[in-house]
N, C-alpha and C positions, 0 to 999 in steps of 0.2 A: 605800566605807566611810562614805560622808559619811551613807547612811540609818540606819547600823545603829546602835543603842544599848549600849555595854559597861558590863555589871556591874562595873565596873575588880577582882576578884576571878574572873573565867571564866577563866585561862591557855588552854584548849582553846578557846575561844570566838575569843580574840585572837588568836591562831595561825592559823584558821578564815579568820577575812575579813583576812588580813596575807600575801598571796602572795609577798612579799618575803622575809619572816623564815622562810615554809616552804619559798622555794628553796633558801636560805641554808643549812637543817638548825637554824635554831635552837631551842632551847627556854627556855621561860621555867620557870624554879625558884621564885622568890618576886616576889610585888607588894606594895607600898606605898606612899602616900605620903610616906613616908621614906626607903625604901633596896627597892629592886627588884634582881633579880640575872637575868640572861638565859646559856647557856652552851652551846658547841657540841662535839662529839669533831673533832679535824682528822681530816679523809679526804682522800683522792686531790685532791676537787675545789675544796680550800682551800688548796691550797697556790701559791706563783707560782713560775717558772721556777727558782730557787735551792733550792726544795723546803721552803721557809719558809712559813708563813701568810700570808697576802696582805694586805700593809699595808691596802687597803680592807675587805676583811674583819673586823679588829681595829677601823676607823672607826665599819663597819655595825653592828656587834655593841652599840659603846657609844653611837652614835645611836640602837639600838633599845631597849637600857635606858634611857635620859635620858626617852624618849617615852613610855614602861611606867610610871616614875616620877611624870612630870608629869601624864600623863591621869588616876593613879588620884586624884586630886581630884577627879575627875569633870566637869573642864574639857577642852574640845579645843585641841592644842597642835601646834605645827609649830615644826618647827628655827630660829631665828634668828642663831647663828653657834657655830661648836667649834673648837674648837685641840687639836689632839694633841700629843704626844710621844711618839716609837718608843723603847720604853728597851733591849728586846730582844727576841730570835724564838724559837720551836722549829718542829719539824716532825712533831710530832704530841704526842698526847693530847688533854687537856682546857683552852679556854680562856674562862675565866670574865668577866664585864663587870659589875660593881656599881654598881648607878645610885643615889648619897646624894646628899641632897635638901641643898644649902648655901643656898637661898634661894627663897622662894614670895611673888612679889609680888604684885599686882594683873594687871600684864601680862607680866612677864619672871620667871620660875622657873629658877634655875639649879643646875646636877646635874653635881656632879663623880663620875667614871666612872674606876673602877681596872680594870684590864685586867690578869689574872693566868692564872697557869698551872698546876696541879695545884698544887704543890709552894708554889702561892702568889708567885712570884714575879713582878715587875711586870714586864710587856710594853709596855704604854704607860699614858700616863695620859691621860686627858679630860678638857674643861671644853665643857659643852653649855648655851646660851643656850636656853629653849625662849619662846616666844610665844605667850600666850593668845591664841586666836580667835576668844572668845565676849564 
């Protein structure tokens, strides 16, 4: 990914060279430098042994909005520290990750990441430190 160039507006583009977020099943819904939203259907292969969504799963989801968030400045950024909180689980539908932008500095951007479930209700919440690299 380090040669490619993103229009921070391609979601298909991003998805494209992000072999991560397409094992995953994720899709990205909105970008901005404000508030990004990325979201997955649970299937078979999201859930862990209790038949729950896999607490790294719900991490994955809002580390990849936090990164969706901070890039579309058009800066390249890398994780420099998250703290979650599990508030609760389902086992299946739809669960959403909204990356809002609570500060854009020179070198630290940070993105607090609500983690919801159809119905809207929180599953965990995130706080993602991100790191300019440019």
């Amino acid at each position: 990914m380090a040669d490619w160039e993103w229009d921070h507006q391609d979601a298909a583009a991003y998805l494209e060279h992000n072999p991560f977020m397409k094992y995953n099943h994720m899709e990205i819904e909105k970008i901005s430098p404000e508030l990004s939203e990325v979201q997955i259907e649970v299937g078979r292969d999201a859930r862990n042994l209790m038949g729950m969504v896999h607490g790294g799963l719900l991490y994955a989801l809002a580390d990849a909005v936090a990164g969706i968030t901070a890039r579309a400045d058009g800066r390249k950024y890398v994780t420099q520290s998250a703290h979650i909180n599990f508030i609760r689980n389902i086992s299946e539908g739809t669960v959403t990750a909204k990356g809002i932008l609570v500060r854009r500095g020179r070198s630290i951007t940070i993105i607090r990441v609500p983690v919801t479930d159809k119905e809207g209700r929180l599953l965990a919440e995130v706080t993602v430190d991100m790191f300019c690299i440019e």
